[in-house]
GUDRENTOR-712183 format. One line per field, with one value per residue (C-alpha): x, y, z; residue in one letter; residue number from 1. Coordinates in nm, 3 decimals. Each point is the difference from the previous one (the first is absolute). Example, Ala and Ser with C-alpha at 12.3 -4.5 7.8 and 13.67 -1.06 7.14 Angstrom:
GUDRENTOR-712183
c1 <- 1.230	0.137
c2 <- -0.450	0.344
c3 <- 0.780	-0.066
voti <- A	S
lumnu <- 1	2
***
This chain:
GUDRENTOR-712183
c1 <- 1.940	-0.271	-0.024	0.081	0.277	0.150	-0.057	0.153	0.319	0.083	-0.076	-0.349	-0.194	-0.370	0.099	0.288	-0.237	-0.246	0.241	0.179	-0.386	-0.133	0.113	-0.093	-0.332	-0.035	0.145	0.267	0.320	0.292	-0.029	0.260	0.023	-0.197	-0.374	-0.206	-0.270	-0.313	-0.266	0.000	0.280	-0.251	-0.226	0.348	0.034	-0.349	-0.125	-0.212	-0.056	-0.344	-0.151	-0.312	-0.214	-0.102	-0.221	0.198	-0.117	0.054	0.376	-0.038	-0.103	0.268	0.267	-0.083	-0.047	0.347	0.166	-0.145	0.172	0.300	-0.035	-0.047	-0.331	0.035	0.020	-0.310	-0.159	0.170	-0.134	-0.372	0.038	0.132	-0.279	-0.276	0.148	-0.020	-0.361
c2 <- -1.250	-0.039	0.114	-0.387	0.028	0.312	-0.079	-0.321	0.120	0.279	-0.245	0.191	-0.232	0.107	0.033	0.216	0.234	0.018	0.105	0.285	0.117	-0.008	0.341	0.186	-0.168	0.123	0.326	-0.042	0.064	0.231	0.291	0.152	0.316	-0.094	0.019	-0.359	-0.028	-0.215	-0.115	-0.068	0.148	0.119	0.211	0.245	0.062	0.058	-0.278	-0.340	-0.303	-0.136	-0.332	0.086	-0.277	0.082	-0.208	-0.155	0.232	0.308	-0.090	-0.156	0.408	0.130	-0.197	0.089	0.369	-0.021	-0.195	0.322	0.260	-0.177	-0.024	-0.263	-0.073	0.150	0.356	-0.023	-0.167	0.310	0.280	-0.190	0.069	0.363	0.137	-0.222	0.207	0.302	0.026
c3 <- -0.413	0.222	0.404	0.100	-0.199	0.076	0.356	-0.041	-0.207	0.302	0.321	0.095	0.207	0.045	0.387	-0.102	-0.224	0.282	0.252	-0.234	-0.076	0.344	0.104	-0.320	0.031	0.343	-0.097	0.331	-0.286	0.068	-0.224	-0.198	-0.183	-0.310	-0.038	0.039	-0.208	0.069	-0.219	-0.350	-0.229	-0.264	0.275	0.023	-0.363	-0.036	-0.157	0.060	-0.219	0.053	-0.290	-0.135	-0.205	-0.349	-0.221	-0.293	-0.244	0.181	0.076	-0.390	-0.122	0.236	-0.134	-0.374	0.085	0.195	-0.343	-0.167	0.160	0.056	0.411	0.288	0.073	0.356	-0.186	-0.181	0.374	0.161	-0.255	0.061	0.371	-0.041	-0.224	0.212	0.314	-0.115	-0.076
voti <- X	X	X	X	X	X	X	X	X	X	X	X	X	X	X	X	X	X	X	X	X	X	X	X	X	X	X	X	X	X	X	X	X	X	X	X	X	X	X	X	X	X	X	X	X	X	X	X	X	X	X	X	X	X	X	X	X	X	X	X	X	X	X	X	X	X	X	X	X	X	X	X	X	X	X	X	X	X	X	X	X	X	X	X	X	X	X
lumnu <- 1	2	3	4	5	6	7	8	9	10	11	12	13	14	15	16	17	18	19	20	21	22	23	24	25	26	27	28	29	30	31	32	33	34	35	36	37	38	39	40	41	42	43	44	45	46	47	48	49	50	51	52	53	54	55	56	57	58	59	60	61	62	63	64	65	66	67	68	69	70	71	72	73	74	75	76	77	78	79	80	81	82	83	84	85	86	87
***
């Protein structure tokens, strides 16, 4: 299901979702006991996804290396990173 669709299937006009958004956009929202959170979700666990481009036969190598030892690819991009930081 897509956002038109959900939107659609529980009566949220695009007026309707501007209005209920308005005051969190603003930050002028009632707060309650529990803790509000802004940004993105990954920056409180610690983490960030950012796309780097590879050539073809880099990502080609990573892959086979990855096949290999029985991992993602994202490991063997992740152990790269690790040992270039640490120099």
């Amino acid at each position: 299901m897509n956002v038109s669709e959900y939107m659609k299937k529980h009566g949220i006009t695009d007026e309707k979702l501007d209005a209920l958004a308005a005051p969190y956009e603003s930050g002028d929202y009632a707060s309650e006991d529990g803790k509000v959170y802004t940004g993105s979700h990954i920056d409180s666990v610690g983490k960030r996804r950012v796309t780097v481009v590879y050539s073809a036969a880099d990502t080609q190598r990573v892959a086979s290396i990855a096949r290999s030892k029985g991992v993602k690819p994202a490991v063997i991009y992740r152990e790269a990173l690790a040992r270039y930081l640490a120099v």
